[in-house]
C-alpha positions as CSV (number, residue, x, y, z in Angstrom):
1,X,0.0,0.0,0.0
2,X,1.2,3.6,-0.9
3,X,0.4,5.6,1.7
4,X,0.0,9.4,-0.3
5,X,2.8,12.1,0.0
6,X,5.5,9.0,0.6
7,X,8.4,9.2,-2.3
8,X,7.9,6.1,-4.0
9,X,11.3,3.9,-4.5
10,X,12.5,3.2,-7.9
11,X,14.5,0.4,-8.1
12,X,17.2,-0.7,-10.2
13,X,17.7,-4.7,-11.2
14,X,18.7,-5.6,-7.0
15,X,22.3,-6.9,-7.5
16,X,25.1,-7.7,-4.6
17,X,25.2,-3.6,-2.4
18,X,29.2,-4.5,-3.3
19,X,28.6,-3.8,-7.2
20,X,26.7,-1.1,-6.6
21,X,29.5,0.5,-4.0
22,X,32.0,-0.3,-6.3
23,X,30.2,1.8,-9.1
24,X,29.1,-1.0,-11.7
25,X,25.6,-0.1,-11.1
26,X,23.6,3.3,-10.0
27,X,22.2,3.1,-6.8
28,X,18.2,3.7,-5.4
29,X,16.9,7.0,-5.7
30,X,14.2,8.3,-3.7
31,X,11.8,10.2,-6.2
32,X,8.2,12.0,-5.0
33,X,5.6,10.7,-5.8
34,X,4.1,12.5,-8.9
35,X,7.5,13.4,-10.2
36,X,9.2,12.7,-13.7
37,X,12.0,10.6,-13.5
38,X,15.0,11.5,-15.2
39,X,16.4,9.6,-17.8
40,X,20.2,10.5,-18.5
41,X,22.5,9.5,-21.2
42,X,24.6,7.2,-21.9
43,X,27.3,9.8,-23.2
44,X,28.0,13.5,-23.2
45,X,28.0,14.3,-27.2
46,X,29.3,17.9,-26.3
47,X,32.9,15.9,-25.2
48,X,32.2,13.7,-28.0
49,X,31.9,16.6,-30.6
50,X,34.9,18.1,-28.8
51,X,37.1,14.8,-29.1
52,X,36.4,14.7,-33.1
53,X,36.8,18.4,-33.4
54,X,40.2,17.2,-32.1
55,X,41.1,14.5,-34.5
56,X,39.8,16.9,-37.4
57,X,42.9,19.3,-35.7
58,X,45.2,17.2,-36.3
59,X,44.4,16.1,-39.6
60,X,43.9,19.4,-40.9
61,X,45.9,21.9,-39.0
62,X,48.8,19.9,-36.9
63,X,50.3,18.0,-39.4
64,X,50.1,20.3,-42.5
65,X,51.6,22.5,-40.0
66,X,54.2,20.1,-38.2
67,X,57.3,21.9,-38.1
68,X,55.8,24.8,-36.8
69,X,54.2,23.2,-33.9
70,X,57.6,20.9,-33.1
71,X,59.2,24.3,-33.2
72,X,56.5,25.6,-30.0
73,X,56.6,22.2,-28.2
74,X,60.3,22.7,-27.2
75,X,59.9,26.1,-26.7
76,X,57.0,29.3,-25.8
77,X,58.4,32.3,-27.2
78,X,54.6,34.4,-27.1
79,X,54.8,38.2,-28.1
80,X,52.1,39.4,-26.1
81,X,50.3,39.1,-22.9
82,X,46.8,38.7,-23.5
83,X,44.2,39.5,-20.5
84,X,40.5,38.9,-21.5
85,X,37.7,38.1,-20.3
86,X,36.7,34.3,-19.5
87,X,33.3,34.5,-21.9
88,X,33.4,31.3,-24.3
89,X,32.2,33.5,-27.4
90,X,35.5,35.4,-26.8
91,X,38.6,33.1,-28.6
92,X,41.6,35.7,-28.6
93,X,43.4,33.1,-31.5
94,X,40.4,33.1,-33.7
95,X,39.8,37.0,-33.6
96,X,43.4,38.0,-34.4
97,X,43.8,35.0,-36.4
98,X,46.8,34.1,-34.8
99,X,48.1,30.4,-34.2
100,X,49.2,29.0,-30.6
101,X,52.2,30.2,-29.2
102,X,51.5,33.4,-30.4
103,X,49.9,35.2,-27.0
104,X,50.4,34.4,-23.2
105,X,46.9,34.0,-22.3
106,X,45.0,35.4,-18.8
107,X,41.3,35.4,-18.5
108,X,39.3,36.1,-15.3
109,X,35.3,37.7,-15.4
110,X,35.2,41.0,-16.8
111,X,39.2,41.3,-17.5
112,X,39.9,42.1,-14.1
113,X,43.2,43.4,-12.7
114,X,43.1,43.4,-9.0
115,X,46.1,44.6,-6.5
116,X,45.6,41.5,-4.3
117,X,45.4,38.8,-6.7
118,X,48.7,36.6,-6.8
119,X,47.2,34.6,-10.0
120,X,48.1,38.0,-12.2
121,X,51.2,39.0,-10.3
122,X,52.4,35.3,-11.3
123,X,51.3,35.9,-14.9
124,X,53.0,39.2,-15.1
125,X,56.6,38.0,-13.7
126,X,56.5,35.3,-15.6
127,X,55.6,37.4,-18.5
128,X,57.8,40.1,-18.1
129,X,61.0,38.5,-16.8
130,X,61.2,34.8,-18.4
131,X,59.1,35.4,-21.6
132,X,60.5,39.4,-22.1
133,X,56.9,39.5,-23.5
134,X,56.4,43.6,-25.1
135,X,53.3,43.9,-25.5
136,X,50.1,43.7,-22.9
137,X,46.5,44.1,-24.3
138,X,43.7,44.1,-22.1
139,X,40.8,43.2,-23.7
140,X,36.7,43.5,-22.8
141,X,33.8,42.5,-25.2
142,X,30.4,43.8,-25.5
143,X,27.8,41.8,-24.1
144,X,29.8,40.9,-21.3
145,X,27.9,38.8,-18.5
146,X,30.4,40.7,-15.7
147,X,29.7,44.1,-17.0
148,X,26.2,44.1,-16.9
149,X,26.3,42.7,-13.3
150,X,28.4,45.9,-12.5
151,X,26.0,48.0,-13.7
152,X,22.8,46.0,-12.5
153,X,24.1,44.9,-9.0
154,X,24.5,41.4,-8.1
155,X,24.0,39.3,-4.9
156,X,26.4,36.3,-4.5
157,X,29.2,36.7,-2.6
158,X,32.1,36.0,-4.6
159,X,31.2,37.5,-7.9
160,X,29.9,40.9,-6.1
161,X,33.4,40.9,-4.3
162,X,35.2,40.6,-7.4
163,X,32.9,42.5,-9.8
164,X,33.4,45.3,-6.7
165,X,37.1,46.3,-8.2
166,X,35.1,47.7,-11.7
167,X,33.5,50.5,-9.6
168,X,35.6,53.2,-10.5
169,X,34.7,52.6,-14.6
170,X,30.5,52.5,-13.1
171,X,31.2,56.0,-11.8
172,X,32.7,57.2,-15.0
173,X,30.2,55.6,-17.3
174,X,27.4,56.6,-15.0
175,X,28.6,60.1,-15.9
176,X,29.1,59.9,-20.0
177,X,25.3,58.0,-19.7
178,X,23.4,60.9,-18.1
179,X,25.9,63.9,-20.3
180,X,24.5,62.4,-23.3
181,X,21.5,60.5,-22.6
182,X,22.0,57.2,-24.0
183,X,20.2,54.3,-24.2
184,X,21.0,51.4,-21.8
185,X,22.5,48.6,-24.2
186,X,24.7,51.9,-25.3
187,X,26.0,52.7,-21.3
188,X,27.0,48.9,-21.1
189,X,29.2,49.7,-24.3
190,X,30.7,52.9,-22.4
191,X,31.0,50.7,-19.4
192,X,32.9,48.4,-20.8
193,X,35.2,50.5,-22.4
194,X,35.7,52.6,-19.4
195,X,36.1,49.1,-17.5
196,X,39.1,48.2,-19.9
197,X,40.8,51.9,-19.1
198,X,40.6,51.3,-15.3
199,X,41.9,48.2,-15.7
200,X,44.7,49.4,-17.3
201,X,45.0,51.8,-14.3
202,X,45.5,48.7,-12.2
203,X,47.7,47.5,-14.8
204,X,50.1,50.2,-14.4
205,X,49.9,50.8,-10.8
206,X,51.4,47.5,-9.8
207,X,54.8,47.4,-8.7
208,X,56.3,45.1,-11.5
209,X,54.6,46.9,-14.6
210,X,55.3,50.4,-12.6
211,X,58.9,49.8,-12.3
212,X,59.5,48.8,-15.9
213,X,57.6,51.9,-17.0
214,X,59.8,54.1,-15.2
215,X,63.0,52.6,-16.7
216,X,61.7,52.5,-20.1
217,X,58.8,52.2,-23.3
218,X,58.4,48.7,-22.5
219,X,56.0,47.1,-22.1
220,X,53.4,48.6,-24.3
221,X,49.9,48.7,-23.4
222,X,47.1,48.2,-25.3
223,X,42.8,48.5,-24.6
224,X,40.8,46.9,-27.0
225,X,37.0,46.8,-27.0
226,X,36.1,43.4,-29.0
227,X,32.2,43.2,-30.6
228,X,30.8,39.8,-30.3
229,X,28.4,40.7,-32.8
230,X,30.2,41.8,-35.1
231,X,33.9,40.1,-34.6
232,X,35.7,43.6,-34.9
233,X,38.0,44.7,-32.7
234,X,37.9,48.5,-31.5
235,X,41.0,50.0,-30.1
236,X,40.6,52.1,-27.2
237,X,44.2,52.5,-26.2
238,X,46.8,52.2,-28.7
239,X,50.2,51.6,-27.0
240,X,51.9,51.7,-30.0
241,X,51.8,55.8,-29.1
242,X,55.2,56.9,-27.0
243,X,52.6,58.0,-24.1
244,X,49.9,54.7,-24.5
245,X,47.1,56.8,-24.8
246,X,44.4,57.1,-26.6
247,X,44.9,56.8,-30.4
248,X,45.7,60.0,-32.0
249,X,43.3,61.6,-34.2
250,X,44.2,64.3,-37.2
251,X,42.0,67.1,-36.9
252,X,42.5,69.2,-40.3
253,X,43.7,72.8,-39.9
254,X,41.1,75.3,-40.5
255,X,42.2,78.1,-42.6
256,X,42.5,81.7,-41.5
257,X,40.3,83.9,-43.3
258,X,41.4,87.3,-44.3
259,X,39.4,90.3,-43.2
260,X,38.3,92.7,-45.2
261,X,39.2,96.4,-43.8
């Protein structure tokens, strides 16, 4: 008799409890009553898909290209530091159409530089002093997940801790937004550009990139803004400028009219 409200038992085929321990067999699940039970499969076909997409590699990129990539495999020589954000629609190969071993890669939500974070400060050393990589570029994207939490607000405790050091670039985009009225999907825009310059604020304010800055040009810095939906790439700082500002624009010279006396 099934007495109502009491989770009903689903039973596997009843084998020895020391196959099912040893995991040969799934175990009993309590279910309630009314509810669907699950049926899972047998494989994942994402890891599948990402297994063949492998094998494909090989066959059409790795050995075509073999010397190339037995040249990388007993050495890294990357010429730039990549820091990005850790979105999946963001590949930083595929949009500069660059081949591995080209770009030393860090990616954290919303291509974050924080002061206290020894996972960066590991990056950069190595970067800087065994890789004598030149070039930094800090990179966000529009339709970024951790920059519309900035904006928005957001309640779990780790994300809203880290999502915390982008601040500075709400304030300044809070400011462009109401100076020209614009539109929310176009302050997320601004707030992700100004979140790539404060970044690059951080950048330059720790002691390893600060020192090297002092003594010389190197490394560059560069702030790029990537579109998802379009796969262009917008830069917002160009360090290939003496000062790693913004890019330089030519403003014609208006001519001086004469005045008739």
């Amino acid at each position: 008799m099934t007495i109502k409200g009491e989770p009903q038992v689903h039973d596997t085929p009843t084998t020895s409890p020391a196959k099912v321990m040893r995991g040969l067999l799934p175990c009993r699940i309590l279910f309630p009553q009314d509810a669907h039970v699950p049926s899972f499969p047998a494989m994942s076909s994402t890891i599948d898909t990402l297994l063949a997409g492998n094998r494909q590699f090989i066959k059409s990129e790795f050995q075509p290209n073999a010397e190339y990539y037995r040249t990388i495999a007993t050495k890294q020589t990357p010429k730039v530091l990549w820091i990005g954000c850790s979105d999946s629609r963001v590949s930083e190969h595929q949009m500069t159409g660059s081949k591995p071993g080209t770009m030393f890669v860090h990616r954290n939500v919303a291509n974050i530089i924080a002061f206290n974070d020894g996972n960066i400060s590991a990056i950069l050393e190595y970067a800087m002093v065994h890789l004598k990589i030149e070039d930094i570029i800090v990179c966000g994207h529009t339709r970024c997940g951790g920059i519309a939490a900035i904006e928005d607000g957001v309640h779990e405790n780790y994300i809203a801790d880290w999502l915390c050091i982008g601040a500075g670039a709400k304030a300044k985009a809070d400011e462009i937004a109401r100076a020209r009225g614009l539109s929310r999907e176009e302050k997320l825009v601004v707030l992700t550009e100004e979140n790539v310059k404060l970044q690059i604020q951080h950048l330059k304010s720790l002691c390893i990139i600060r020192n090297m800055i002092e003594k010389g040009p190197l490394p560059r810095i560069h702030g790029w803004l990537y579109r998802v939906e379009e796969g262009r790439v917008d830069v917002l700082v160009d360090g290939r400028n003496a000062a790693g500002g913004p890019s330089p624009v030519t403003v014609p010279a208006r001519r001086k009219t004469r005045t008739r006396r």
